[in-house]
C-alpha positions as CSV (number, residue, x, y, z in Angstrom):
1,X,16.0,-19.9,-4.2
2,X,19.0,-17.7,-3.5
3,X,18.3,-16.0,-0.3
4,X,17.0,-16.3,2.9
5,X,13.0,-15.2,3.4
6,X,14.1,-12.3,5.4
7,X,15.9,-11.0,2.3
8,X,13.0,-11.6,0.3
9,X,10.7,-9.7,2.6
10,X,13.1,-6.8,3.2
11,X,13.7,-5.7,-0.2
12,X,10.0,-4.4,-1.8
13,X,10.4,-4.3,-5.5
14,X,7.2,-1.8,-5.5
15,X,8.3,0.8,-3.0
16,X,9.4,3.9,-3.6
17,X,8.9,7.4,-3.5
18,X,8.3,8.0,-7.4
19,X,4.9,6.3,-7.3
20,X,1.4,8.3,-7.8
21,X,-0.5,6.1,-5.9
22,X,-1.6,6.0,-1.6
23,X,-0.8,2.4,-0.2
24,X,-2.2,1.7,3.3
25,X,-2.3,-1.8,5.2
26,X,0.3,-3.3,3.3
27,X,1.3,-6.7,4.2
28,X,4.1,-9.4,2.6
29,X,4.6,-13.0,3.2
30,X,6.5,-16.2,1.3
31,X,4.1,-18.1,1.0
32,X,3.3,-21.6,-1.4
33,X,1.2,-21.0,-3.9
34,X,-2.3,-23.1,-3.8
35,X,-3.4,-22.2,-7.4
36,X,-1.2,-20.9,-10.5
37,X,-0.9,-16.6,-10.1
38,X,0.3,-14.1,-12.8
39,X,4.1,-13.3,-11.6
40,X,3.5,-9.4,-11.1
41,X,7.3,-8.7,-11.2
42,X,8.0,-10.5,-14.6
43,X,6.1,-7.1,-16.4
44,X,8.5,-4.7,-14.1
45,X,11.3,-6.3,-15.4
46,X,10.7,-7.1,-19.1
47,X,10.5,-10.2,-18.6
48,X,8.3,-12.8,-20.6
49,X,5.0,-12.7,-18.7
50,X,4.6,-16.0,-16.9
51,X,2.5,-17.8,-14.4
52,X,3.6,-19.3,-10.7
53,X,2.9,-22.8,-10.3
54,X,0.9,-24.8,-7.6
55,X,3.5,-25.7,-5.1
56,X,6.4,-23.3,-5.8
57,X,6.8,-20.4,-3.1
58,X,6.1,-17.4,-3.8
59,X,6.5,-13.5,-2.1
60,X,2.7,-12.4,-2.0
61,X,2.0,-8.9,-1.0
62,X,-1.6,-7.7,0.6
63,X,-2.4,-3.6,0.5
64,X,-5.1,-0.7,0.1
65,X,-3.7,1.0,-3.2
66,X,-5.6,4.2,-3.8
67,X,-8.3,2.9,-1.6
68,X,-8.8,-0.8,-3.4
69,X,-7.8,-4.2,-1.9
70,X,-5.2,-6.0,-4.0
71,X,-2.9,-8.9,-3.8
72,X,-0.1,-10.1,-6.0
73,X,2.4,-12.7,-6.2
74,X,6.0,-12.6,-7.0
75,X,8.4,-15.7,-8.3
76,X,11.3,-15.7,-6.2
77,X,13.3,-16.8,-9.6
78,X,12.1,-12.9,-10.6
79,X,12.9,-12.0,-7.3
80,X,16.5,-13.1,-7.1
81,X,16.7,-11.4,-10.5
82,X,15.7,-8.0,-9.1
83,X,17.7,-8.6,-6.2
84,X,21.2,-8.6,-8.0
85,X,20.4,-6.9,-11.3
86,X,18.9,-3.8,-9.1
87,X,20.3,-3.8,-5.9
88,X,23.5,-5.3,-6.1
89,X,22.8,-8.2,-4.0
90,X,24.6,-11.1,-4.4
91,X,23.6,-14.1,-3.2
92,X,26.1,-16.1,-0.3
């Protein structure tokens, strides 16, 4: 881990005004994972598709996209990728 959680929770890899789809209710949280979850920002960034182990922390975001409930987790290794690769950020 690079950055702080309020870095982590600021910066939304998924926002943005070029998407098709309605999302309502969304809530985000680092959390530690309890059982192994897909990493949903390894696909966004080409990255080789790969699983988030028990115990590591995670970013896990909550919403209503296009009126479905859905929740995926993020690495923070694949966040503090996106976060200097696409924004610029570097870490202190």
């Amino acid at each position: 881990m690079r950055y702080t959680d309020d870095i982590y929770l600021n910066n939304d890899p998924f926002s943005g005004s070029d998407r098709d789809t309605t999302i309502r209710c969304h809530t985000y949280k680092i959390v530690k994972v309890r059982k192994a979850h897909s990493c949903m920002l390894a696909t966004m960034l080409y990255i080789k598709p790969h699983e988030i182990s028990v115990g590591k922390r995670a970013r896990c975001d909550s919403a209503l996209v296009d009126e479905e409930w859905g929740r995926y987790y993020t690495c923070l290794d694949c966040m503090d990728k996106w976060l200097i690769e696409y924004l610029g950020i570097m870490p202190d």
